[in-house]
Rosetta silent file (secondary structure, phi, psi, omega in degrees, C-alpha in Angstrom):
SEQUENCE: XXXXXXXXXXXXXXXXXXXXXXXXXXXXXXXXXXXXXXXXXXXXXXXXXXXXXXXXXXXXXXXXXXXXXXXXXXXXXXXXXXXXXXXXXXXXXXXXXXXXXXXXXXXXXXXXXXXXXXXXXXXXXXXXXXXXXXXXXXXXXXXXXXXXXXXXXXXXXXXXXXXXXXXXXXXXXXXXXXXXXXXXXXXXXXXXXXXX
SCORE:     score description
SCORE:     0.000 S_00000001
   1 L     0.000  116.194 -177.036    3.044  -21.776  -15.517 S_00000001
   2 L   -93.464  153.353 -169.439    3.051  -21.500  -11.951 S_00000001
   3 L   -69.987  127.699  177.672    6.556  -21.654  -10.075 S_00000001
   4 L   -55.406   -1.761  158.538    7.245  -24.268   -7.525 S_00000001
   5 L   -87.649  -50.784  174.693    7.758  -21.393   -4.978 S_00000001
   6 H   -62.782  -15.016  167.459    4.890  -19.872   -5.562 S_00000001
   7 H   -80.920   -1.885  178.723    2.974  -23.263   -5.061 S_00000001
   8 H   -87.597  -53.205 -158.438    4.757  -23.233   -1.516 S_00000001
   9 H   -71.244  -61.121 -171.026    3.415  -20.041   -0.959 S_00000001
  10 H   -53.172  -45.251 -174.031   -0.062  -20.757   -2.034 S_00000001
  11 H   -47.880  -37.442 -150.650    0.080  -24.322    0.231 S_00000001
  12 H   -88.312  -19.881 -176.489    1.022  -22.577    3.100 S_00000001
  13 H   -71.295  -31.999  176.581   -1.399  -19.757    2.747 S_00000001
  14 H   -67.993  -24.355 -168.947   -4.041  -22.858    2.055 S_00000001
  15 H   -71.067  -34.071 -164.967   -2.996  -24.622    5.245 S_00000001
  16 H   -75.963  -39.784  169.371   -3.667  -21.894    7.271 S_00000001
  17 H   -75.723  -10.285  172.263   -7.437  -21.162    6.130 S_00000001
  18 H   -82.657  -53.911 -154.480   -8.104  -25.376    6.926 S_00000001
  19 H   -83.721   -8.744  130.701   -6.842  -24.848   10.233 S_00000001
  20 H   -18.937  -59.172 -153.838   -9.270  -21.599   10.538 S_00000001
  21 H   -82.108  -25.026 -179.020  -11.872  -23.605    9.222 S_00000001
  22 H   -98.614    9.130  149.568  -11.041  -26.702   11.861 S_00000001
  23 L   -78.819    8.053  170.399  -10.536  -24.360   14.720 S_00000001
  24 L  -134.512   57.094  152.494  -14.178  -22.575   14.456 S_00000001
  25 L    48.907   46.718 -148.825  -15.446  -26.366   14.225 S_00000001
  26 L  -106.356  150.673 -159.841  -15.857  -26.118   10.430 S_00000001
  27 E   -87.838  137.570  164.501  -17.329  -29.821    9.550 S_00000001
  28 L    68.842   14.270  179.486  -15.732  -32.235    6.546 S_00000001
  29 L   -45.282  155.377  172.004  -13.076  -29.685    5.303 S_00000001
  30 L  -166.718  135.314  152.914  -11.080  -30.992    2.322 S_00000001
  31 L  -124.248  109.291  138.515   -8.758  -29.704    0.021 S_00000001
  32 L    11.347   30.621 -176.177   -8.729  -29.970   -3.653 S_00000001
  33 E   -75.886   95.072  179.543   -5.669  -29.926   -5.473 S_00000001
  34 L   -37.479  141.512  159.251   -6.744  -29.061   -8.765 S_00000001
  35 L   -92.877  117.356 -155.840   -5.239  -30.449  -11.801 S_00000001
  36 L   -46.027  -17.357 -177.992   -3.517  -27.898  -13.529 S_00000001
  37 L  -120.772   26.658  136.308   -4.766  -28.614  -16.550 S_00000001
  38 L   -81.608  -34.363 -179.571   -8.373  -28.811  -15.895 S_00000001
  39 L   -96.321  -55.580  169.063   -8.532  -25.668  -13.509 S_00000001
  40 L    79.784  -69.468 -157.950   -6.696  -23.423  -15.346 S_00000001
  41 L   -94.945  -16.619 -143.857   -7.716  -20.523  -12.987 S_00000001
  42 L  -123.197  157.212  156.008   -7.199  -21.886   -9.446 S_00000001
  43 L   -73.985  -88.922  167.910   -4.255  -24.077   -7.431 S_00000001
  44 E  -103.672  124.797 -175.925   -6.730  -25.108   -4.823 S_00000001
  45 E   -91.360  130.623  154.321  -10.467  -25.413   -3.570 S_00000001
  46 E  -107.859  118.439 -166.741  -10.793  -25.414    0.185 S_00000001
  47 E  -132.775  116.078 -162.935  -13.908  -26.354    0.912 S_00000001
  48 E  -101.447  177.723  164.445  -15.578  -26.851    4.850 S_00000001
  49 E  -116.577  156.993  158.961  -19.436  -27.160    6.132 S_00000001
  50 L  -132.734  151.712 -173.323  -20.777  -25.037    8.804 S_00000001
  51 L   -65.596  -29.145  169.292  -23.923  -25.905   10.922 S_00000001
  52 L  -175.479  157.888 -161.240  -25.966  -22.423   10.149 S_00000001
  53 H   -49.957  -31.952  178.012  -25.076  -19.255    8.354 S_00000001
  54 H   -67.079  -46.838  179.804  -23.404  -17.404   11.598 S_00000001
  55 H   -34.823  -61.861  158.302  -20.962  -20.366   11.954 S_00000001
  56 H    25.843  -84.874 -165.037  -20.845  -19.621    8.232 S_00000001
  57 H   -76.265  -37.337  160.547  -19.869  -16.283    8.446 S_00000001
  58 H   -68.606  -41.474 -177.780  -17.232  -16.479   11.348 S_00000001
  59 H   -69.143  -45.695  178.888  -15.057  -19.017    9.421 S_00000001
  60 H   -64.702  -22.034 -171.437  -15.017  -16.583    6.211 S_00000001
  61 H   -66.816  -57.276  178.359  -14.743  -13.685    8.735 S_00000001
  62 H   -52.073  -57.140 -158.407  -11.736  -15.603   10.475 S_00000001
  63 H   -80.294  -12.586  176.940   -9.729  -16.809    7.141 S_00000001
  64 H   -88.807  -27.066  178.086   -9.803  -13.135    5.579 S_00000001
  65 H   -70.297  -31.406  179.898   -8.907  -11.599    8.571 S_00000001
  66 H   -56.602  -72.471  169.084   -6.245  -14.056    9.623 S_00000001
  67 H   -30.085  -19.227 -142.691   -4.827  -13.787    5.860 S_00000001
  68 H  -100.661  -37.832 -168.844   -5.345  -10.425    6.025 S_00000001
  69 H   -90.887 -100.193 -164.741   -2.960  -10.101    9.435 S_00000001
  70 L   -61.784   -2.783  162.147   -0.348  -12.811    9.101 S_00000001
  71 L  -161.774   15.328  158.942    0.656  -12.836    5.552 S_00000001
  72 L    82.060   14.540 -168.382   -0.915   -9.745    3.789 S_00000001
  73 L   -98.467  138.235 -172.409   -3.046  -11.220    1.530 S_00000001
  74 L  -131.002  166.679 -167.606   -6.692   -9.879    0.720 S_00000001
  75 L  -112.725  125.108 -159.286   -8.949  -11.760   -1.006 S_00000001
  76 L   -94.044   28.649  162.988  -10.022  -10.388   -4.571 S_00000001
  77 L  -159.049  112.490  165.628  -13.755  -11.483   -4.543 S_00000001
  78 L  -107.625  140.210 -134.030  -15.898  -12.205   -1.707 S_00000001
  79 E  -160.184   90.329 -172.996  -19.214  -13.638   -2.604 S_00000001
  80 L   118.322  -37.076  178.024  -22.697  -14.991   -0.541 S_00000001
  81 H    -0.069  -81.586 -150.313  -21.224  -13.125    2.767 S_00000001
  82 H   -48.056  -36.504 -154.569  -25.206  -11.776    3.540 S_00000001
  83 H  -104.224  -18.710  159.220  -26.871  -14.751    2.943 S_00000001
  84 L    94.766  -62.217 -122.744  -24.502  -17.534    4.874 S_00000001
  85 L   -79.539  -41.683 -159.377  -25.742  -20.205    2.399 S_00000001
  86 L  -164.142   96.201 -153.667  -22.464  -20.279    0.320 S_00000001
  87 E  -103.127  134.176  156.306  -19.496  -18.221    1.316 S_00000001
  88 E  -105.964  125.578  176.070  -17.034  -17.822   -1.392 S_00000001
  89 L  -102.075  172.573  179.410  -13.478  -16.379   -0.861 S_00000001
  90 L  -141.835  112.585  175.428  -11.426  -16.018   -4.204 S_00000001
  91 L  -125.719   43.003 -175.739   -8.001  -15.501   -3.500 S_00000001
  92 L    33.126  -25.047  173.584   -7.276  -16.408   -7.146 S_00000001
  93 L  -101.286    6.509  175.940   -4.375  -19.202   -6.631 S_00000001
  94 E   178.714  159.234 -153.086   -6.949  -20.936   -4.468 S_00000001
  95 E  -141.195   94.931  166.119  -10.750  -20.689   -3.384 S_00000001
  96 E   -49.770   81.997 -172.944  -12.416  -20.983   -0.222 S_00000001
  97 E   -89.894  163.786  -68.309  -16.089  -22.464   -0.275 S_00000001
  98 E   109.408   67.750  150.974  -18.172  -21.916    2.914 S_00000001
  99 L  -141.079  159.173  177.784  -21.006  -23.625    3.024 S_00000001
 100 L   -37.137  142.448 -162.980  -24.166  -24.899    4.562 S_00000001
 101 H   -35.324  -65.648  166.612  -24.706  -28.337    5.063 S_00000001
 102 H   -46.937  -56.518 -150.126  -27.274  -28.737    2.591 S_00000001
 103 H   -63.526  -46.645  175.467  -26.357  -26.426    0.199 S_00000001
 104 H   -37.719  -52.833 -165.737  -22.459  -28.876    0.004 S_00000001
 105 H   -62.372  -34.780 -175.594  -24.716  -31.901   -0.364 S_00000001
 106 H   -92.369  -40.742 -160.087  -26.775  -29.832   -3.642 S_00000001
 107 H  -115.928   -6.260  171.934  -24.126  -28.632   -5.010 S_00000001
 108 L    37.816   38.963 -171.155  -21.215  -31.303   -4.671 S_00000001
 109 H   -42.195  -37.087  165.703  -18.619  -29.459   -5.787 S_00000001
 110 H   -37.995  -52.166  175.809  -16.184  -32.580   -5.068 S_00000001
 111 H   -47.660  -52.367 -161.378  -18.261  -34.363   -7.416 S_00000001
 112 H   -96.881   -5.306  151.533  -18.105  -31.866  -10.228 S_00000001
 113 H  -148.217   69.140  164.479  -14.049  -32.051  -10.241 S_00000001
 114 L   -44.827  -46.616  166.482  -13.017  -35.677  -10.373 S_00000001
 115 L   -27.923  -30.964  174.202   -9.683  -34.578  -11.803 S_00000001
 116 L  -103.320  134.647 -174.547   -8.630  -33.218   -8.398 S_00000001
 117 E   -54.075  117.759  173.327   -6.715  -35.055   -5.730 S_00000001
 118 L   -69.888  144.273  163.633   -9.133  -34.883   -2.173 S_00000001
 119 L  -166.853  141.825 -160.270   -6.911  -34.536    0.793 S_00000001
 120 L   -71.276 -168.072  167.356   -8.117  -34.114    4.766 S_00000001
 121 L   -76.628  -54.684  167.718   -6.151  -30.896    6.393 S_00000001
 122 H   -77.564  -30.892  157.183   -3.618  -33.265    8.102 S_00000001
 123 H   -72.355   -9.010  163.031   -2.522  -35.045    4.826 S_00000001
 124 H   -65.851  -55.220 -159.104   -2.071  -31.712    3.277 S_00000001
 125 H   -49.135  -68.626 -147.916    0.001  -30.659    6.521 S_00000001
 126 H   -59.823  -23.581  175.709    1.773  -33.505    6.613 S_00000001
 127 H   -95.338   -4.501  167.863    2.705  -33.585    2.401 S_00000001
 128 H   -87.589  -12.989 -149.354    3.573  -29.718    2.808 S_00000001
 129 H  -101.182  -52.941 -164.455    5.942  -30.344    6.132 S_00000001
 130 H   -66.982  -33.128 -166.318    7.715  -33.382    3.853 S_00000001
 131 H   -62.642  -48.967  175.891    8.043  -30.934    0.637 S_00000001
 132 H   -59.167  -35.347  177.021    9.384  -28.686    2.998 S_00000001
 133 H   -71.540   -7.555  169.899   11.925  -30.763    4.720 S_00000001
 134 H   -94.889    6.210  173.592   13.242  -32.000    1.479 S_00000001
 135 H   -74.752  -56.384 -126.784   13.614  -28.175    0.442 S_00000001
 136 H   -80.852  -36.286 -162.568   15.432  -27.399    3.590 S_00000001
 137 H   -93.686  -37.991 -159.872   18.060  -30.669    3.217 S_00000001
 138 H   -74.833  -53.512 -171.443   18.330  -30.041   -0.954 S_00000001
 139 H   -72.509  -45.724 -179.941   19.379  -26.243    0.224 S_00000001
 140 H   -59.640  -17.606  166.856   21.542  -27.099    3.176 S_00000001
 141 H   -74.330  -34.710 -168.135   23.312  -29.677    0.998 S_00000001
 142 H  -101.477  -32.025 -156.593   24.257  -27.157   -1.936 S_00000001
 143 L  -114.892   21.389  174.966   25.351  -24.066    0.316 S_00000001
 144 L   -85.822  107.259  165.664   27.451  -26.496    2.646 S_00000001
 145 L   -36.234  124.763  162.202   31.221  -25.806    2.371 S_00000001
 146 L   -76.884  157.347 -158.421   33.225  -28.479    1.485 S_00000001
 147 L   -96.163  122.949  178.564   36.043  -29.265    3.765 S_00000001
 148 L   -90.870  128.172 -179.284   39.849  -29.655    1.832 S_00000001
 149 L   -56.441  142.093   80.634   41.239  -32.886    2.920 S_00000001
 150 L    47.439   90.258  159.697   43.937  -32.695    5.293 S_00000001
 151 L  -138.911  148.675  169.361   47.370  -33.755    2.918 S_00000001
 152 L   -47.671  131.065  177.155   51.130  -33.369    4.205 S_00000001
 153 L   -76.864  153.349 -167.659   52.935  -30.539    2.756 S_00000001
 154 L   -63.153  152.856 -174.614   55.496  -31.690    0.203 S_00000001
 155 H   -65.618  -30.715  176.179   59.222  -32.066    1.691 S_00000001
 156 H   -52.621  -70.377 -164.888   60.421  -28.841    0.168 S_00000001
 157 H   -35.429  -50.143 -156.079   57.480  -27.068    1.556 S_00000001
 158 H   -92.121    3.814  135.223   58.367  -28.854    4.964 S_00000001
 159 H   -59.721  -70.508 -175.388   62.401  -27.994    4.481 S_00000001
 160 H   -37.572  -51.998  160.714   61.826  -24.895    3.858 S_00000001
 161 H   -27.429  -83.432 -165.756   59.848  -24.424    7.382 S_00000001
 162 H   -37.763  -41.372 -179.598   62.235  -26.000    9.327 S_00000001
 163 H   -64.614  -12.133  178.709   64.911  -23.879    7.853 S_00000001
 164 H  -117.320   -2.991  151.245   63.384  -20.222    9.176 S_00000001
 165 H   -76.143  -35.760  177.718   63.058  -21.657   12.663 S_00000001
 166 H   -50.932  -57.748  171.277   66.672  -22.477   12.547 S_00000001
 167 H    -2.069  -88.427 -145.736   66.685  -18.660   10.783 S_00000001
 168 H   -68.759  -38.364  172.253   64.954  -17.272   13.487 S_00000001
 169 H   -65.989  -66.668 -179.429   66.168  -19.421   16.716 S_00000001
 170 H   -63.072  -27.767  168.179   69.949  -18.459   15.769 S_00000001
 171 H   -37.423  -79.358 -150.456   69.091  -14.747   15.104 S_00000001
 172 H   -61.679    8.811 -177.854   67.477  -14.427   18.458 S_00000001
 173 H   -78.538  -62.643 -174.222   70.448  -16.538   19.918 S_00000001
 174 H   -59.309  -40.854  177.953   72.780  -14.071   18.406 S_00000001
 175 H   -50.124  -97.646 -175.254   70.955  -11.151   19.692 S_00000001
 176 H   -10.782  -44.107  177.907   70.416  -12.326   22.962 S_00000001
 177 H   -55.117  -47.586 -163.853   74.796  -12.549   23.095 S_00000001
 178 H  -107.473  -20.443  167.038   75.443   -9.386   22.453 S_00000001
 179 L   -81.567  165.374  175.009   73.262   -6.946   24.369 S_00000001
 180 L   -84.388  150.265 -179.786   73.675   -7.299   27.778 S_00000001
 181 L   -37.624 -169.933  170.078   71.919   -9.007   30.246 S_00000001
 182 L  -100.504  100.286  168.148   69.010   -7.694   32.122 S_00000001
 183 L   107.094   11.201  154.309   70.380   -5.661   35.307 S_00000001
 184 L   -84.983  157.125 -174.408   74.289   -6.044   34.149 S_00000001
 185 L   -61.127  107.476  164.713   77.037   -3.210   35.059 S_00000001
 186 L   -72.829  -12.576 -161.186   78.025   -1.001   31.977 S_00000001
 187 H   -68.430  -45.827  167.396   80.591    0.020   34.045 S_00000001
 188 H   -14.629  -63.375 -169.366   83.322   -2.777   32.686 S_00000001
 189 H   -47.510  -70.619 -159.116   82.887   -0.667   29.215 S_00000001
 190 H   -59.073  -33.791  168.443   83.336    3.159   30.581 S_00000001
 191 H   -55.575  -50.639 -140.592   86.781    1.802   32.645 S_00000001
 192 H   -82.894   -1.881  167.505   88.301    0.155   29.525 S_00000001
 193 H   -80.838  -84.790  162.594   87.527    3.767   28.326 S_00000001
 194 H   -23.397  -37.683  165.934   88.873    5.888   30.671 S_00000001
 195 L   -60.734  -32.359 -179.143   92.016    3.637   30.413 S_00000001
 196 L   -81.577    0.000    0.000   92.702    4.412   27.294 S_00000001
């Protein structure tokens, strides 16, 4: 059973080889989202055309290295490389086909899994950016502090206060009385000594 994180993981790693495949002009890309209980091995097929086997060969060239760089991922079967005709990558939670014009049209893989949902590269983006943004508001909603209303403190609570500022305003009242100012004459004291 695969985990609804790891199906984030796989989308995003799939988004990233369609936009591979439509920045080196890869023709008709679609992706596949297998139904889990028909595919059994795979998440997703991504599957593009290229115009002749070097085109081919640069988009599979591109999505393993790109994969390879940016998120650490190698691909554990590669398959057709020499010959161009029909590049397979197998990066087991999803599959990369690569192939010639013709060869898509003969072999019609689309065709050969009715069961799976078709989708262009931009309605994939666009249903992975909404999955995400309803992750992002589901988590920010749960880890948000809640705020404690604002209530009056009970009148004891708000007796008591009042009663240790009085406290504290007549201490420092009291204080203030009996040392002497700042910059008065001790001298008053030391006569009423000496007199005595």
């Amino acid at each position: 059973m695969i985990t609804p994180k790891a199906h984030e993981q796989t989308s995003i790693l799939v988004q990233a080889a369609a936009k591979i495949c439509e920045d080196k002009k890869g023709e008709d890309t679609r992706i596949l989202e297998l139904d889990p209980v028909d595919s059994g091995l795979s998440d997703f097929f991504l599957i593009t055309s290229a115009r002749n086997d070097r085109q081919a060969q640069a988009i599979a060239d591109d999505i393993e290295y790109t994969l390879k760089r940016d998120f650490g991922v190698y691909a554990t079967s590669v398959e057709g490389r020499r010959q161009g005709e029909w590049i397979l990558l197998d990066y087991v939670d999803f599959v990369v086909h690569v192939f010639l014009t013709e060869k898509r049209a003969f072999y019609d893989i689309e065709r050969l899994r009715k069961s799976a949902r078709p989708l262009t590269p931009a309605e994939f983006d666009d249903e992975l950016k909404a999955a995400l943004a309803a992750k992002t508001r589901a988590a920010r909603s749960k880890t948000a502090p809640a705020k404690p209303a604002k209530t009056a403190p009970s009148p004891k609570l708000q007796k008591a206060a009042v009663a240790k500022k009085t406290a504290r305003k007549s201490a420092s009242t009291r204080a203030a009385r009996t040392t002497p100012a700042h910059g008065a004459s001790k001298a008053p004291a030391k006569k009423r000594a000496r007199k005595a």
